[in-house]
C-alpha positions in Angstrom: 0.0 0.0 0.0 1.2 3.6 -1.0 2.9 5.1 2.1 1.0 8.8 1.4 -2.4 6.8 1.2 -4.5 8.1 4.8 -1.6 10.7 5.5 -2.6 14.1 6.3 -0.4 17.4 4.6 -0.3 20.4 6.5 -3.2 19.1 8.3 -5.3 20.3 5.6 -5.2 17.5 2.4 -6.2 14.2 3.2 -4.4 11.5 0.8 -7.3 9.3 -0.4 -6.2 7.2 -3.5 -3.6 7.3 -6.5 -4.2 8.9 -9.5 -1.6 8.2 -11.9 2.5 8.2 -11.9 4.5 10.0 -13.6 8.3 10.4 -14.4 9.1 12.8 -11.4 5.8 12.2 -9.2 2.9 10.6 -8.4 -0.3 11.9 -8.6 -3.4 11.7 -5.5 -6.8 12.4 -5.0 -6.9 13.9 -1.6 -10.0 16.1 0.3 -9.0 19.7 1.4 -10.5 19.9 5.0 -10.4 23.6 5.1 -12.4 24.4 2.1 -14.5 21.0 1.7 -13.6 20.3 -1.7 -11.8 17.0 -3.8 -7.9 18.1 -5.0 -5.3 16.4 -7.4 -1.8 16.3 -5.2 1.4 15.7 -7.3 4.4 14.5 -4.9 7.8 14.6 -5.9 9.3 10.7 -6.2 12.0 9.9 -3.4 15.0 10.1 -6.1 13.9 13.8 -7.1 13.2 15.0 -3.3 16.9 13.9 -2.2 17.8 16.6 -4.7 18.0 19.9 -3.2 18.5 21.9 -6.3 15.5 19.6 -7.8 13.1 20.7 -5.5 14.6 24.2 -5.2 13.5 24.9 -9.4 10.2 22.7 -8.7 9.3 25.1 -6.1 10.2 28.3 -7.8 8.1 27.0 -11.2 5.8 25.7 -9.8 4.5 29.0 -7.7 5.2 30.6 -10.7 2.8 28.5 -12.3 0.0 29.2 -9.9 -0.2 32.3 -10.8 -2.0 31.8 -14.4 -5.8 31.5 -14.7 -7.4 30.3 -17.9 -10.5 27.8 -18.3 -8.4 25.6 -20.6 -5.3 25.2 -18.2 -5.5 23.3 -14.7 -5.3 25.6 -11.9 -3.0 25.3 -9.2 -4.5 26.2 -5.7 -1.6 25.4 -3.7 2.7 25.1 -3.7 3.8 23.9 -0.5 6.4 21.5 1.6 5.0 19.1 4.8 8.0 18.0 6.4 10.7 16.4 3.3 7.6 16.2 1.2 7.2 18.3 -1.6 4.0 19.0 -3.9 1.8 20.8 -5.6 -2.1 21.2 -5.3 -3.9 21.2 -8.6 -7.2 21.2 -10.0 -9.4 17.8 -9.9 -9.9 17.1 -13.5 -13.0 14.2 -14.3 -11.6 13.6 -17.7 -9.3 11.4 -19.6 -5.5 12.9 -21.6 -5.6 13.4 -25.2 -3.3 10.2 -25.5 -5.7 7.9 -23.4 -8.5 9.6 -26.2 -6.4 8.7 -29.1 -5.8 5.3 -28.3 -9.3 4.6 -28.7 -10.3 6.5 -31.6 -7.2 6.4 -33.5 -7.2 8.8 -36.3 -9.4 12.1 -35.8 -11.4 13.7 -38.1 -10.2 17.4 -39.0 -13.1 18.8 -37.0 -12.4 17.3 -33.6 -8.7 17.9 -34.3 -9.5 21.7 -35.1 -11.9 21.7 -31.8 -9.1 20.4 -29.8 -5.8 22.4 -31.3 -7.9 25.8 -31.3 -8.3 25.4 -27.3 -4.8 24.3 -26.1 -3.6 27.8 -28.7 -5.3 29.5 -26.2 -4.2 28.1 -23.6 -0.5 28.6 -24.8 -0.9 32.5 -25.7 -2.3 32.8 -22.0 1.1 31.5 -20.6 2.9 32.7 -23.0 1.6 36.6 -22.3 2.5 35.9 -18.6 6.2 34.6 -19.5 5.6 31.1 -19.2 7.1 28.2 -21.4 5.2 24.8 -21.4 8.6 22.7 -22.9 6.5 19.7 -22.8 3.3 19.8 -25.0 2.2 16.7 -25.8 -1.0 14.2 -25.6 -0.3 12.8 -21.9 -0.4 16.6 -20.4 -3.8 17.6 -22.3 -6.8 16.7 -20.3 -10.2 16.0 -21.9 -13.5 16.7 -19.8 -16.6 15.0 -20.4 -18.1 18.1 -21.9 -15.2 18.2 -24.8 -13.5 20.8 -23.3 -9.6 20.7 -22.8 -7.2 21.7 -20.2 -3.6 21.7 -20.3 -1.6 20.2 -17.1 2.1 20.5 -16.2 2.8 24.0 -17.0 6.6 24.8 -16.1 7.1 21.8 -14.5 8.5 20.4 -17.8 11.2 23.3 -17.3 12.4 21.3 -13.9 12.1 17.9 -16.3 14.4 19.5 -18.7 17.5 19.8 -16.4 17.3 15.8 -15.6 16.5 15.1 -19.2 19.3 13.1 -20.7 16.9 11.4 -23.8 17.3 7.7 -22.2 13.8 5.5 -22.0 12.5 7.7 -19.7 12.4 10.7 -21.8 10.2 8.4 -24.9 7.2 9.9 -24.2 8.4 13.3 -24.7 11.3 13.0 -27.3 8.3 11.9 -30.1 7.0 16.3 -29.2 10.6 17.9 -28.8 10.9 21.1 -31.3 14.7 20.6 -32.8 16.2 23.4 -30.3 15.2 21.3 -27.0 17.0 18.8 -29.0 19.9 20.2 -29.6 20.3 21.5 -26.1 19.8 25.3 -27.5 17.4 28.0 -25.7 14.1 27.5 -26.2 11.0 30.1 -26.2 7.2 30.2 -27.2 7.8 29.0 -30.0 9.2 25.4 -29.1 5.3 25.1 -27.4 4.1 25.9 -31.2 6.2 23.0 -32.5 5.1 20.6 -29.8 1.3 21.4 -30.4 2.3 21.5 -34.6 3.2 17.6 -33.8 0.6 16.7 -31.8 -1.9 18.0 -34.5 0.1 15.9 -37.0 -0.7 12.7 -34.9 -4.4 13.6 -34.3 -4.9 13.9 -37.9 -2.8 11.1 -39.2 -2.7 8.3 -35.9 1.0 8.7 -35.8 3.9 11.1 -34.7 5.9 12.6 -37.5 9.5 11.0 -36.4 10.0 7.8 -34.9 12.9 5.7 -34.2 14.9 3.1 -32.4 16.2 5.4 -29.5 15.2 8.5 -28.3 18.1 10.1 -29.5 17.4 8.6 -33.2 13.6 10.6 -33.0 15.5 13.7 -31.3 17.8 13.8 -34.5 14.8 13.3 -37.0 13.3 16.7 -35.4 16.7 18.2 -36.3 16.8 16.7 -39.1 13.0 17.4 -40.5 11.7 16.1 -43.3 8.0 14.2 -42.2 6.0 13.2 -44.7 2.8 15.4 -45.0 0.2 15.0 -43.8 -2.2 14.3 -46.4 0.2 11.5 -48.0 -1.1 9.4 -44.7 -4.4 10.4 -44.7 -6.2 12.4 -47.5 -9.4 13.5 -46.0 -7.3 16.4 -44.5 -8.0 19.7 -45.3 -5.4 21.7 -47.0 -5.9 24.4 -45.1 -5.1 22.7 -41.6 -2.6 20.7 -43.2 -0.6 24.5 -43.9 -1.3 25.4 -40.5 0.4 21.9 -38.6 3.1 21.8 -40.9 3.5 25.8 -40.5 4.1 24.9 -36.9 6.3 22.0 -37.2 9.0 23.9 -39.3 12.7 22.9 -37.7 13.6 26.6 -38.4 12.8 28.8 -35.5 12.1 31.5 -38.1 10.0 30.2 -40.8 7.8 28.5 -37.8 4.6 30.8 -36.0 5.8 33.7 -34.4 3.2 33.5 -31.4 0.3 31.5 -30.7 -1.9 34.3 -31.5 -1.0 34.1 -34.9 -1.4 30.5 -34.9 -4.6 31.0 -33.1 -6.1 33.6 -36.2 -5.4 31.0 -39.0 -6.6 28.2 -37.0 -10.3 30.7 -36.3 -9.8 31.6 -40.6 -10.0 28.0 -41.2 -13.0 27.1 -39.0 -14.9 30.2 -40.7 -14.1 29.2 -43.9 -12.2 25.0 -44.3 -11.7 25.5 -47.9 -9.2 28.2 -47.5 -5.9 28.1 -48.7 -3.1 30.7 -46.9 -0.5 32.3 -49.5 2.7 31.9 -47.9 6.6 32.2 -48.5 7.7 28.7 -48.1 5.9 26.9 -45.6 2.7 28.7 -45.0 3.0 31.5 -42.5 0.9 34.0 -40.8 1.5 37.7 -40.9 2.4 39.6 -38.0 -0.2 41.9 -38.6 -3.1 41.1 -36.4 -5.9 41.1 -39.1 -5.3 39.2 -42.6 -6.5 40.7 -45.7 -9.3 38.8 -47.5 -6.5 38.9 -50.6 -4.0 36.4 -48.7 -7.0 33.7 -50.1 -6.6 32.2 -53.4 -9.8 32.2 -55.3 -9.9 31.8 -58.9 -9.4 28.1 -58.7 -12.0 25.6 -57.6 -10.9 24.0 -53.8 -9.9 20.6 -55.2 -7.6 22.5 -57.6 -6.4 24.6 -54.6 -5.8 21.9 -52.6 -4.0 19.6 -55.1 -1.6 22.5 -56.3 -0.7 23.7 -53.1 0.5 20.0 -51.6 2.5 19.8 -55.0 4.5 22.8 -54.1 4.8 22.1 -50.3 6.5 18.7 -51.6 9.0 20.5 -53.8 9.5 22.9 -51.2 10.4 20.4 -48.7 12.5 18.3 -50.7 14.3 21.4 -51.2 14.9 21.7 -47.9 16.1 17.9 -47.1 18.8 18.7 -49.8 20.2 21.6 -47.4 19.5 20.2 -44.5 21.7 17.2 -45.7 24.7 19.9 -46.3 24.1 20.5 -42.5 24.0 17.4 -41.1 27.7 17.2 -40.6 27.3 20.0 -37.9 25.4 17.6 -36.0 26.9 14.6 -35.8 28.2 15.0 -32.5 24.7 14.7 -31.4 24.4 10.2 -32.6 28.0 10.2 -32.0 27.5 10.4 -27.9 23.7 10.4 -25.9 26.4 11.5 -22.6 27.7 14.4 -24.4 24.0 15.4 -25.5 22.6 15.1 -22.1 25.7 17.0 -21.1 24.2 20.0 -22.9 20.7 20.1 -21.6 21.6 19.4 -18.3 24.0 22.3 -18.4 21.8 24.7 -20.3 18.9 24.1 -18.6 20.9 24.7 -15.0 22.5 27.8 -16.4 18.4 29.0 -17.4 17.2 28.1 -13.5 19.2 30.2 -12.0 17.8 33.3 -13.2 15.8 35.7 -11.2 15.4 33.6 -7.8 15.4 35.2 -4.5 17.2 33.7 -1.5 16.9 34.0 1.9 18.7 32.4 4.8 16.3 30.5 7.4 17.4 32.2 11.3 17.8 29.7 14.4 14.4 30.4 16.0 14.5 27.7 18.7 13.8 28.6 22.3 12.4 31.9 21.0 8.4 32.5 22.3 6.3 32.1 19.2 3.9 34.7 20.6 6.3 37.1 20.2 7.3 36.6 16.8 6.2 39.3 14.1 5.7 38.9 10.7 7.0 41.8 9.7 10.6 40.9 11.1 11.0 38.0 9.0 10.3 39.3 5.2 10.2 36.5 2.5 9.1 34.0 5.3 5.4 32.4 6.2 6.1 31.5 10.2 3.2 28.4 10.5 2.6 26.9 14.1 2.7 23.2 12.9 2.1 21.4 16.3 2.3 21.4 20.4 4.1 19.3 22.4 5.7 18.6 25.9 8.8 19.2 26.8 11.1 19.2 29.7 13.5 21.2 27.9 11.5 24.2 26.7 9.1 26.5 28.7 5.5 26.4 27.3 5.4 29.1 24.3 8.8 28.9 23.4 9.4 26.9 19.8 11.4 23.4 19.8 12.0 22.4 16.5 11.7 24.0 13.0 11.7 22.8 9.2 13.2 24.5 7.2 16.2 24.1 9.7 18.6 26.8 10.5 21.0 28.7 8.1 18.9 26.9 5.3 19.2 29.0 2.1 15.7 29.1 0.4 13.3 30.9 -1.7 11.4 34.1 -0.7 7.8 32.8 0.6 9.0 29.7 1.7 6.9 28.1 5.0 8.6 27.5 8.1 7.2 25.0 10.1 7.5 25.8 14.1 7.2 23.2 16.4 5.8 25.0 20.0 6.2 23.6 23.7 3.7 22.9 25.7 5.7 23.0 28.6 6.7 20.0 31.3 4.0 17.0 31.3 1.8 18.3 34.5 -0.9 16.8 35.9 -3.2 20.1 34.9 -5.5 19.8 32.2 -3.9 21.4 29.2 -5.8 23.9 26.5 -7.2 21.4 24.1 -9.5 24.4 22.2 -9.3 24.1 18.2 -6.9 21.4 18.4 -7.6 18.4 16.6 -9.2 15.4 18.1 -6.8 12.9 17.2 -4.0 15.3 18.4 -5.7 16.2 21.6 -6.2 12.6 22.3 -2.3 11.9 21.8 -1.4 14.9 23.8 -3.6 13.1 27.0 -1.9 9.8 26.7 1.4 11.7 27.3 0.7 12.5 30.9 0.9 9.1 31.5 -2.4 9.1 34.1 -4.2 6.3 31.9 -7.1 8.9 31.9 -10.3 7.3 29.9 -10.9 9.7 27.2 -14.8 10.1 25.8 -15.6 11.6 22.8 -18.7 13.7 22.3 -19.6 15.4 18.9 -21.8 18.3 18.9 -23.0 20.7 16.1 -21.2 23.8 16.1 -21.0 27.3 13.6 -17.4 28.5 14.8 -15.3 25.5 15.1 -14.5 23.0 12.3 -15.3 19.7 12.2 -13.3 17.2 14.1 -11.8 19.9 16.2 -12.1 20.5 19.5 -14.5 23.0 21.0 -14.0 22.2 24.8 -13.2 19.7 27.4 -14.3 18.9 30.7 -12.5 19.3 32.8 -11.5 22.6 31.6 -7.8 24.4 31.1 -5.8 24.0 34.1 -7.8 21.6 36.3 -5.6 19.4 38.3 -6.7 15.9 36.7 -6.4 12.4 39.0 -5.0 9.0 37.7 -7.5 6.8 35.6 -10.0 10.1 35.8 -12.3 10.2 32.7 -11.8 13.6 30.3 -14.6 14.5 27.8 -13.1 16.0 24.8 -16.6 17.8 22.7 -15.9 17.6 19.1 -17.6 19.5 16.6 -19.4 18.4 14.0 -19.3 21.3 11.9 -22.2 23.7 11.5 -25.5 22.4 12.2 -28.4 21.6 9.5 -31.7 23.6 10.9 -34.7 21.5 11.4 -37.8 22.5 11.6 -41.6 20.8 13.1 -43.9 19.2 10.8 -47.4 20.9 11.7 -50.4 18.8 11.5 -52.6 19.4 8.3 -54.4 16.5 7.7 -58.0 17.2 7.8 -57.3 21.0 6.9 -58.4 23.1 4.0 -55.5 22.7 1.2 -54.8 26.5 0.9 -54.3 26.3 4.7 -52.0 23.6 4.8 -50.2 25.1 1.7 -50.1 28.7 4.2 -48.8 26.5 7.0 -46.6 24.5 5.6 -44.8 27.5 4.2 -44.6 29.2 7.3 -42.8 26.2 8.8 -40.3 26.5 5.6 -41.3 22.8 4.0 -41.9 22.4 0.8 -45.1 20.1 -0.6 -46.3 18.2 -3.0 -49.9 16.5 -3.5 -52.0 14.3 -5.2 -56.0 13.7 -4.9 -57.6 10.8 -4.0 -61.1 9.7 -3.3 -62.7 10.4 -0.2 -65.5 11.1 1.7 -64.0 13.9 3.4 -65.0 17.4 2.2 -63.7 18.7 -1.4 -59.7 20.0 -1.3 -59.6 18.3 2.3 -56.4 17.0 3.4 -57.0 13.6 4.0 -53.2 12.4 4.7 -49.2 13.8 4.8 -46.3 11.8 4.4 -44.4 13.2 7.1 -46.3 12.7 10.7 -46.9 15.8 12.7 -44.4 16.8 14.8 -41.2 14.9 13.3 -38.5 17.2 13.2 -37.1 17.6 9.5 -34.4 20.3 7.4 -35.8 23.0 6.2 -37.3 22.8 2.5 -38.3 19.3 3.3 -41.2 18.1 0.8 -44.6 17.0 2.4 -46.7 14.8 0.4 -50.4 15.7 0.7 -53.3 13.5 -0.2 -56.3 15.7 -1.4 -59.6 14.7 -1.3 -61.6 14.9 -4.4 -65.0 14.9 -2.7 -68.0 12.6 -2.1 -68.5 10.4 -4.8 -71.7 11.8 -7.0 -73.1 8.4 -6.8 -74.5 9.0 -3.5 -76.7 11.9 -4.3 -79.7 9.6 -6.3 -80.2 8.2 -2.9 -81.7 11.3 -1.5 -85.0 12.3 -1.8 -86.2 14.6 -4.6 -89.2 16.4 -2.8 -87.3 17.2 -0.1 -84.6 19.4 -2.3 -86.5 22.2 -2.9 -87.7 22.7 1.0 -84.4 22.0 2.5 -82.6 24.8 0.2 -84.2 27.9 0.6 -84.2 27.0 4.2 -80.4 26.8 4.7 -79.3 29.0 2.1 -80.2 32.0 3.7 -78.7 31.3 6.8 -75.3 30.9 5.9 -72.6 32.5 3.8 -73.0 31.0 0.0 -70.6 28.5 -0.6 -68.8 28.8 -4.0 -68.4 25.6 -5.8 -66.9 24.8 -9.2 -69.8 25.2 -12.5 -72.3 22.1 -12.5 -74.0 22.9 -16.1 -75.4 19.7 -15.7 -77.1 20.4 -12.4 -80.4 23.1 -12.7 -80.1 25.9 -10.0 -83.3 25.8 -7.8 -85.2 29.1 -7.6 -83.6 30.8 -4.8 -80.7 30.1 -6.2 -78.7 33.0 -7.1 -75.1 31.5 -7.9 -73.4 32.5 -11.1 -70.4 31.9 -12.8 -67.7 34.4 -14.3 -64.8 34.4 -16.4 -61.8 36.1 -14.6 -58.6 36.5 -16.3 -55.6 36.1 -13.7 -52.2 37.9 -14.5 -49.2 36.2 -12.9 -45.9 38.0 -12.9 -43.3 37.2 -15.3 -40.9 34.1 -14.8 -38.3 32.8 -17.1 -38.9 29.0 -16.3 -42.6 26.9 -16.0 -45.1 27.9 -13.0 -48.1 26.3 -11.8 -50.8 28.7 -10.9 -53.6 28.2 -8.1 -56.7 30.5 -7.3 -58.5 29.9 -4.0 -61.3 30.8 -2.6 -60.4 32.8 0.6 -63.5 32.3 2.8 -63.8 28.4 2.1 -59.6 27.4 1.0 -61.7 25.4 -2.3 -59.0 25.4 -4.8 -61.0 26.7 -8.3 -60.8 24.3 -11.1 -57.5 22.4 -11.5 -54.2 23.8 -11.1 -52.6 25.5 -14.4 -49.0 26.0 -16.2 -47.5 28.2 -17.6 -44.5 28.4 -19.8 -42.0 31.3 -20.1 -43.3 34.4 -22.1 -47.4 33.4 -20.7 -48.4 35.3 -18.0 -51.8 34.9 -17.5 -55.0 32.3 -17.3 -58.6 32.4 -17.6 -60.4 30.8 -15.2 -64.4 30.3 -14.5 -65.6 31.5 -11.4 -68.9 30.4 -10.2 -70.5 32.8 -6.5 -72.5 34.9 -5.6 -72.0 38.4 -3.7 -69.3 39.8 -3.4 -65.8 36.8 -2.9 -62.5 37.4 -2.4 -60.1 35.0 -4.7 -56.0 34.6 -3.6 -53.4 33.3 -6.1 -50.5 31.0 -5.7 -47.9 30.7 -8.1 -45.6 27.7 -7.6 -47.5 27.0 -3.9 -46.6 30.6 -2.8 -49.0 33.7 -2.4 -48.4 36.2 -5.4 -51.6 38.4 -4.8 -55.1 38.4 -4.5 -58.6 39.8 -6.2 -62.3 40.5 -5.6 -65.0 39.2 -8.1 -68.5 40.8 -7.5 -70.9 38.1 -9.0 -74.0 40.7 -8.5 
């Protein structure tokens, strides 16, 4: 099992699992405790964190890199160092790499080629604009999200690669991307990340690299070298306009190649707008520096096909061209097959020479024995003074610090963390101050005074402490504790969820229930049934009366449709007419949905009105209710609306004057008066 796996960093990132390994590190899912959110943690290897200078330049790059923000680059929260463990803390990408992609699709059609090269462009001009160099573009650092987005990973880091790069096995999943001056061990800028991306569009399109060989340093010479076969000659459904374009980028000369990724970026949005276009050019197509291309640089008076074919005819004789004087060359170079020690010689020393450039040092001062309370920031410029952990000592008064990492007279960079160990002062028989500590640590710190004290845990919500720490003990601070006594350490559970009490509805009006329901903050759902109970009665709720519940808890309500009609043949006829003008009178008319069907007696003066409601504008579907306010009878059957319809017409059957409310989505919007007279 992975030693990291369960390990907490900084006590902050929790190591869960293992992502993936790479050539330098190893890549974790871990949880960030502090903000409540999933991370990716890249950890340097053993072999690389023995190296001082190593993880010196992974530091510096690596904050460096932190610093850009672009939606098609990972972002880097966090640079930091937990004891002898360096890493970094990136971005949790739910995706696959561009390679992993490949391998299952093979070849790519020009379109999802074009969709993919357009975005890591952009990504490139954003680093490039902030003075950052990729050095190793290629499939496995380009990440895939389910939505077809991309993100680039790795930025700089391939920068600290580059000074342990000596082109053995190890370096055959980057020597297939290198641009010619990485091989050669010459300075590199943008424009080496132009080449890289020029070759991985070259595999999208045809399945392949453009240069492969025995040995890594056999494919570095080949970049030298040039020569590729185009595109098109391995797979002729490509366009000729993004074949310009990926060879454009691949050109072995640093000047005939793209000048920026912006430029790369405008012909790569020209051939989107328009795939049959064909870029004039001086040699291998090029793009002006000028920011907007004139409709002219298009060739027009031949039809595509004709374009197309002529245009690959004289990129062939140009390139054999240039194989005939790069072959006058090649004796310059020879040095480079002759010896793979006196090649990685070069890097190694170039790339050292590079790293040293522009970094800040600062030496660490002896702060042990010092009080920590006393220390200021402002006294120690360049360096973040962290309180890491508390713990006994016979040595050290409580306060003062014990230990530190970085140690003494270390020489580091500006912004480095120094990581204070604090005393807690001889082991006492007093109850120490446990507040805000972790539990786990609070727990060890008690089985260090060695009076085999049983220790409960309690867990309580609370809305100032973070979960798992503590919040207080009992005994509390500086009680004189007893052997074998029993200490309560209260742990918090974080903030607490609000509940709320379930009111009793059944058997209530619905527009009731619906009013007290919201009061209490639930949300509700119904359905009606049949029942004997009274029309729009409540006749059930799926949550029991008094059950506490969170907030915005749905209640299912069973509404009752009525008596069955059935039962009113069974009454007698002759009575009707007696017993309603009789009771009529002596209460409030009751209004009740239209009964064409049924004939009003004589005294009856009911009637029925078309009201048109106006509900205020929403942008997504509503449901509207009206309700009778003196009786809570809903009035016909509840209506939707979609987005843009803001009103309904409704029949309204009364008499006298009745006062109607409206609910839109189960909440009160407004109300109106209909005067049936």
């Amino acid at each position: 099992m992975d030693n990291y796996i369960g390990k907490m960093l900084d006590d902050r990132y929790e190591i869960l699992d293992v992502i993936g390994t790479g050539g330098m590190a190893v890549v974790y899912k871990a949880k960030c405790h502090r903000l409540n959110r999933l991370v990716a943690i890249k950890i340097l290897k053993d072999e690389y964190s023995r190296d001082e200078e190593f993880r010196r330049r992974f530091r510096a790059e690596s904050q460096a890199v932190a610093m850009l923000s672009h939606p098609n680059i990972v972002s880097v929260y966090d640079v930091s160092q937990s004891g002898d463990t360096d890493y970094i803390v990136m971005e949790l990408i739910d995706g696959i790499t561009l390679k992993q992609y490949m391998e299952k699709k093979g070849v790519l059609n020009w379109r999802e080629t074009l969709h993919f090269s357009i975005q890591i462009a952009k990504a490139l001009e954003h680093a490039h604009s902030r003075g950052i160099i990729h050095r190793d573009i290629k499939p496995h650092n380009i990440m895939i999200l389910k939505n077809g987005s991309v993100k680039v990973a790795d930025f700089g880091i391939a920068r600290v690669i580059s000074a342990q790069n000596t082109l053995t096995r190890e370096a055959l999943g980057s020597v297939h991307y290198i641009s010619p001056e990485q091989a050669k061990g010459s300075r590199v800028d943008n424009r080496s990340d132009i080449y890289s991306l020029g070759v991985v569009m070259y595999e999208m399109l045809t399945g392949r690299p453009p240069y492969d060989g025995e040995s890594p340093v056999a494919v570095a010479i080949k970049h030298i070298n040039a020569g590729a076969p185009m595109p098109s000659e391995l797979n002729p459904n490509i366009p000729g306009g993004l074949e310009q374009i990926t060879m454009h980028a691949m050109c072995a000369n640093l000047d005939d190649r793209y000048a920026s990724a912006t430029e790369m970026l405008y012909d790569l949005e020209e051939f989107r707008k328009d795939p049959t276009i064909l870029f004039q050019s001086s040699g291998i197509p090029a793009a002006p520096a000028a920011a907007i291309r004139p409709n002219a640089n298009r060739i027009q008076e031949k039809t595509p096909a004709e374009r197309r074919s002529e245009e690959r005819a004289r990129l062939r004789k140009l390139e054999e061209q240039r194989r005939a004087a790069r072959r006058k060359r090649i004796r310059s170079i020879a040095f480079i097959a002759g010896s793979i020690a006196l090649l990685a010689l070069i890097i190694i020393l170039v790339a050292s020479a590079c790293s040293k450039k522009d970094v800040k040092y600062i030496t660490v001062p002896d702060f042990t024995d010092k009080v920590f309370a006393d220390l200021s920031a402002s006294d120690y410029p360049g360096l973040q003074l962290v309180e890491n952990s508390k713990e006994y000592s016979d040595e050290f008064e409580a306060g003062h610090i014990i230990t530190q990492s970085p140690k003494p007279n270390t020489e580091v960079e500006e912004g480095t963390k120094v990581l204070l160990t604090v005393s807690l002062g001889r082991v006492s028989t007093k109850m120490p101050d446990l507040r805000e500590m972790k539990s786990s640590e609070a727990e060890k710190l008690l089985k260090k005074l060695d009076l085999d004290l049983t220790i409960r845990i309690e867990t309580t919500y609370d809305n100032n402490v973070e979960e798992n720490r503590v919040i207080r003990t009992d005994p509390g601070e500086d009680v004189t504790l007893t052997q074998g006594q029993t200490v309560t350490l209260f742990v918090s559970r974080g903030p607490e969820t609000k509940k709320v009490t379930v009111p009793r509805v059944e058997g209530v009006k619905l527009a009731k229930a619906i009013a007290m329901l919201t009061e209490a903050k639930l949300d509700y759902k119904r359905s009606y049934v049949d029942s004997d109970q009274e029309k729009d009665t409540v006749v059930s709720q799926s949550v029991k009366a008094g059950e506490k519940v969170a907030e915005g808890t749905v209640v299912v309500l069973e509404i009752s449709r009525g008596p069955k009609e059935e039962e009113k043949p069974e009454e007698n006829p002759e009575e009707k007419p007696e017993e309603k003008p009789e009771e009529k009178p002596e209460q409030n008319p009751e209004p009740t949905p239209p009964q064409p069907d049924n004939e009003p007696s004589a005294g009856d003066q009911m009637k029925t009105k078309i009201y048109s409601v106006n509900v205020p504008e929403h942008s997504e579907p509503v449901s509207v209710d009206v309700i009778c306010a003196p009786t809570g009878e809903v009035c016909g059957e509840t209506q939707y609306l979609e987005p843009g319809e803001n009103s309904i017409n409704i029949a309204l059957t009364g008499s006298g004057t009745v006062t109607y409310n409206v609910y839109v989505n189960s909440s009160y919007v407004t109300s109106f008066t209909m005067n049936f007279d």
